[in-house]
C-alpha positions as CSV (number, residue, x, y, z in Angstrom):
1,X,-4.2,-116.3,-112.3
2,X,-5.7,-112.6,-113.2
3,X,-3.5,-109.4,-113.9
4,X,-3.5,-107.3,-110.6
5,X,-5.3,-104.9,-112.6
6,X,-8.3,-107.1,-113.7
7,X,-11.6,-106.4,-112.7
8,X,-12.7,-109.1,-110.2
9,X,-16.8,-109.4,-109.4
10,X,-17.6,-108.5,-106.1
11,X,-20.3,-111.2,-106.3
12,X,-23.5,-112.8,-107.7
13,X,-26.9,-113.0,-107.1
14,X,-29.7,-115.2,-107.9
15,X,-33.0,-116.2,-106.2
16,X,-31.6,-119.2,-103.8
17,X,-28.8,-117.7,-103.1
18,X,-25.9,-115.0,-103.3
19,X,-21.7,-116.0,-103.6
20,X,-19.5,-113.3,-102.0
21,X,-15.9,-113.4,-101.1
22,X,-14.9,-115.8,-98.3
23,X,-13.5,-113.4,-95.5
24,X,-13.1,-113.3,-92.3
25,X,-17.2,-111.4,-91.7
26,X,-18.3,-114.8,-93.0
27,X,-16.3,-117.3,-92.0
28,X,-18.6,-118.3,-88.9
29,X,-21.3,-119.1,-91.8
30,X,-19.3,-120.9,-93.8
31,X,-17.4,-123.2,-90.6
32,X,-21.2,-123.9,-90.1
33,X,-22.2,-125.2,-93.2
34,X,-18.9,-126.8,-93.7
35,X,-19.6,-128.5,-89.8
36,X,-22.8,-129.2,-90.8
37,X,-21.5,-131.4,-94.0
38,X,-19.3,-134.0,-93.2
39,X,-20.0,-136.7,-95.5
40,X,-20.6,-133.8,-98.3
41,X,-16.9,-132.9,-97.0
42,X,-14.8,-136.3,-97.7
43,X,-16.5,-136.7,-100.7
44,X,-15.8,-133.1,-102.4
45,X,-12.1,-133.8,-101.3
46,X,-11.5,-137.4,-101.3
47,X,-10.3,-137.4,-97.4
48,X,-8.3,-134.6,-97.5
49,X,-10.0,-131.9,-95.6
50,X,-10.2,-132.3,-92.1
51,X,-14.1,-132.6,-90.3
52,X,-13.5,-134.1,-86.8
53,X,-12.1,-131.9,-84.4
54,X,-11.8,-129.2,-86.9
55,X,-12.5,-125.6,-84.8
56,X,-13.4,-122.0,-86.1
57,X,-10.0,-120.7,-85.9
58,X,-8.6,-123.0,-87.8
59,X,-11.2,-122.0,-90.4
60,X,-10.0,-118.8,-90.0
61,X,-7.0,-119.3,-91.2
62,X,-7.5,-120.8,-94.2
63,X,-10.5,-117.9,-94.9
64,X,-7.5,-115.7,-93.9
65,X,-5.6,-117.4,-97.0
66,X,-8.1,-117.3,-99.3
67,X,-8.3,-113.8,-98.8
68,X,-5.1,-112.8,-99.2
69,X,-4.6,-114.8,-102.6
70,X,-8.5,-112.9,-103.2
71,X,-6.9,-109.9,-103.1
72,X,-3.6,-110.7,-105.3
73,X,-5.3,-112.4,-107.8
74,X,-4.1,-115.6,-107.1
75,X,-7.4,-117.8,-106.6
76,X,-10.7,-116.4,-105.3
77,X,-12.9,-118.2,-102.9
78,X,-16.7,-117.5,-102.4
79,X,-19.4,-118.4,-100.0
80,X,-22.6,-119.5,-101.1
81,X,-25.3,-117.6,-98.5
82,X,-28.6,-117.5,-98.6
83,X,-30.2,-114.8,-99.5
84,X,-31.0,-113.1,-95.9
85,X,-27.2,-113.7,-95.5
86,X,-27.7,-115.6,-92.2
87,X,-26.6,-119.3,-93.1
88,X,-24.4,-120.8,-95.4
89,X,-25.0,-123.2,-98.2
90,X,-21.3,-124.0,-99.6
91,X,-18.5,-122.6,-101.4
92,X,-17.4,-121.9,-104.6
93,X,-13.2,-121.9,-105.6
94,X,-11.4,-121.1,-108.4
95,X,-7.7,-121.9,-109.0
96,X,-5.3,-121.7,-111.6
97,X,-6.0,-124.1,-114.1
98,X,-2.7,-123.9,-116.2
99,X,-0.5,-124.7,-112.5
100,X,-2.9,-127.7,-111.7
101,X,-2.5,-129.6,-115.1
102,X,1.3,-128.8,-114.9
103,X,1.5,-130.7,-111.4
104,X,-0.9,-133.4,-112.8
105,X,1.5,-134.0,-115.3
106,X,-0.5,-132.8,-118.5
107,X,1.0,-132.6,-122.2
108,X,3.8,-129.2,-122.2
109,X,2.3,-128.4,-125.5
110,X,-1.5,-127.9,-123.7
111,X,0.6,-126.0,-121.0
112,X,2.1,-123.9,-123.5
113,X,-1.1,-122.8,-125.2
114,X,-3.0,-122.8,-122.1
115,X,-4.1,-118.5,-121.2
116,X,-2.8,-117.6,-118.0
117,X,-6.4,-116.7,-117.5
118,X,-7.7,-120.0,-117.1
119,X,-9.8,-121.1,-113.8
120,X,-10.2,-124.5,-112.3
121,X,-13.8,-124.3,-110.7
122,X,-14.6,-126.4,-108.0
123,X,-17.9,-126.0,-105.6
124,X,-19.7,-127.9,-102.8
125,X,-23.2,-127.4,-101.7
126,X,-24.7,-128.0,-98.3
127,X,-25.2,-131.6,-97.1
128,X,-29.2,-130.7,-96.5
129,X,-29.5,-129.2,-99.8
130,X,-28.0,-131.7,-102.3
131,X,-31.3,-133.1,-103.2
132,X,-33.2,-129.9,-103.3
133,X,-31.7,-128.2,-106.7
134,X,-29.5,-125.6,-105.6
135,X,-26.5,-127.6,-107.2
136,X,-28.2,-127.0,-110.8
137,X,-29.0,-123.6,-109.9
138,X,-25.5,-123.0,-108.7
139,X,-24.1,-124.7,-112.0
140,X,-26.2,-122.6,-114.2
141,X,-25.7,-119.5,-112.1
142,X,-22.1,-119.8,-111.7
143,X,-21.3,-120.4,-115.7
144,X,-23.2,-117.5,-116.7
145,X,-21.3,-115.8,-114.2
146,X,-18.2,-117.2,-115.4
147,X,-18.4,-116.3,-118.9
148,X,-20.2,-112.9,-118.3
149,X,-18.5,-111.3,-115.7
150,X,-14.8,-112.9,-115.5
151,X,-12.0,-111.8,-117.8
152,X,-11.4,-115.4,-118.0
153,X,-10.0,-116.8,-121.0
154,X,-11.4,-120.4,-120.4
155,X,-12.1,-122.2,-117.6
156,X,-13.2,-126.2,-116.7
157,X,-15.6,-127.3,-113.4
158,X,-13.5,-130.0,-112.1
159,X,-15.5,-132.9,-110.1
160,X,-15.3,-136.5,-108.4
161,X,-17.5,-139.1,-109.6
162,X,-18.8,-139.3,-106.1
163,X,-20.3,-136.1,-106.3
164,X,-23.6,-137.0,-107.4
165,X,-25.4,-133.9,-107.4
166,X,-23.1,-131.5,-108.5
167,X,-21.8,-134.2,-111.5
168,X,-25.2,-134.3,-112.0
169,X,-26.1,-130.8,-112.7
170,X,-23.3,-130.2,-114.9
171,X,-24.2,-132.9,-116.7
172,X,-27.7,-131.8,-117.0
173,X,-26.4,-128.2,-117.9
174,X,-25.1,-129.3,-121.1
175,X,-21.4,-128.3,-120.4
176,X,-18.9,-130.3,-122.4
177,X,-16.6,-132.9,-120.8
178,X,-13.3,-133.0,-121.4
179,X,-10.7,-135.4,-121.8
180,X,-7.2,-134.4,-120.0
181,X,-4.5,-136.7,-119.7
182,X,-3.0,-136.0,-116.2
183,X,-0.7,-139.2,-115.6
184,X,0.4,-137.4,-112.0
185,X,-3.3,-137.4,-110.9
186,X,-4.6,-140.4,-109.2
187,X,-7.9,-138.9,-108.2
188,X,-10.6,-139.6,-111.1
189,X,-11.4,-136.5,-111.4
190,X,-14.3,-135.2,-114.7
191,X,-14.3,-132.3,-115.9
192,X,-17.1,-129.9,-117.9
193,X,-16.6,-126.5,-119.9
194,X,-17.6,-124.7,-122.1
195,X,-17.1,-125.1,-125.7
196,X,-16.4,-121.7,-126.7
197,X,-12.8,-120.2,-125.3
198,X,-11.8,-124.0,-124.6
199,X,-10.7,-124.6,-128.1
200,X,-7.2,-125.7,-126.7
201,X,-8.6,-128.5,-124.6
202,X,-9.6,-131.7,-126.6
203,X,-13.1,-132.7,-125.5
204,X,-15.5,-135.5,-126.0
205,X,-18.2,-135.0,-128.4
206,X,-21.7,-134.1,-127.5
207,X,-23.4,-131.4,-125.1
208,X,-24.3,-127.7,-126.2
209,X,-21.3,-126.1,-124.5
């Protein structure tokens, strides 16, 4: 997704909460908060991550994953914390944006034109904590971040109908939605970005970007 050479943030920080990489030091935090949000769990990934029965070490070796590709450039994974750094509140991914919409089936021309530095940014916030805010302070948090910090050329907050808070602070953020036609991808997926650097991605009208 990122040249090996690119500078990568080491993390962010805001009142509620910090994101730093998902490694192996926090991966007790972050099994906790994942255990601790199993209906936050099927919703964020429509039934495909596992919650029943699901142990630490097997956490740890997908935080072991996420690492690796962390440290390659491939996709970066964060853990939201709270600010003492003793509990976790959820998780923050991106992906390569340009390899999803080619497995979803998306127009070769939008592939072709697509940067290679393109993120597909995906979160989940704590099942105690979806009606307390921190989604719109993540949202808000998280884009500045995005378009401060990142040597991204564009990127787009991908989200299931379902989930209600975080669809809800996006929308409230005043991030555009876009319009992608992915004829491979049965999930009904939304998606918000920015207006500026997402000039190649045909977008419905209205919002601030």
């Amino acid at each position: 997704m990122l040249a090996e050479d690119a500078l990568v943030p080491r993390g962010l920080q805001h009142p509620r909460f910090v994101a730093v990489p998902l490694t192996a030091d926090v991966a007790a935090l972050d099994y906790a908060a994942y255990m601790a949000s199993p209906d936050v769990i099927r919703v964020h990934s429509d039934g495909r991550w596992v919650v029943d029965g699901f142990t630490l070490v097997e956490d740890l070796e997908q935080v072991e994953q996420h690492w690796r590709d962390h440290q390659a450039h491939r996709a970066f994974a964060f853990t939201f914390l709270t600010p003492s750094r003793n509990e976790g509140l959820g998780c923050l991914y991106l992906n390569p944006l340009r390899d999803y919409l080619g497995r979803a089936g998306a127009d070769p021309e939008l592939l072709e034109v697509l940067p290679a530095a393109s993120a597909m940014v995906t979160f989940w916030v704590r099942q105690d904590q979806q009606d307390t805010g921190l989604a719109e302070d993540v949202v808000r948090s998280v884009d500045g971040w995005l378009r401060r910090d990142w040597p991204l050329d564009t990127y787009l907050f991908r989200v299931l109908p379902d989930e209600r808070s975080s669809c809800a602070a996006l929308e409230a953020h005043g991030l555009r939605q876009a319009d992608l036609a992915l004829p491979a991808e049965t999930r009904p997926y939304l998606w918000f970005g920015p207006a500026t650097g997402a000039s190649v991605l045909k977008q419905r009208p209205g919002g601030s970007g």
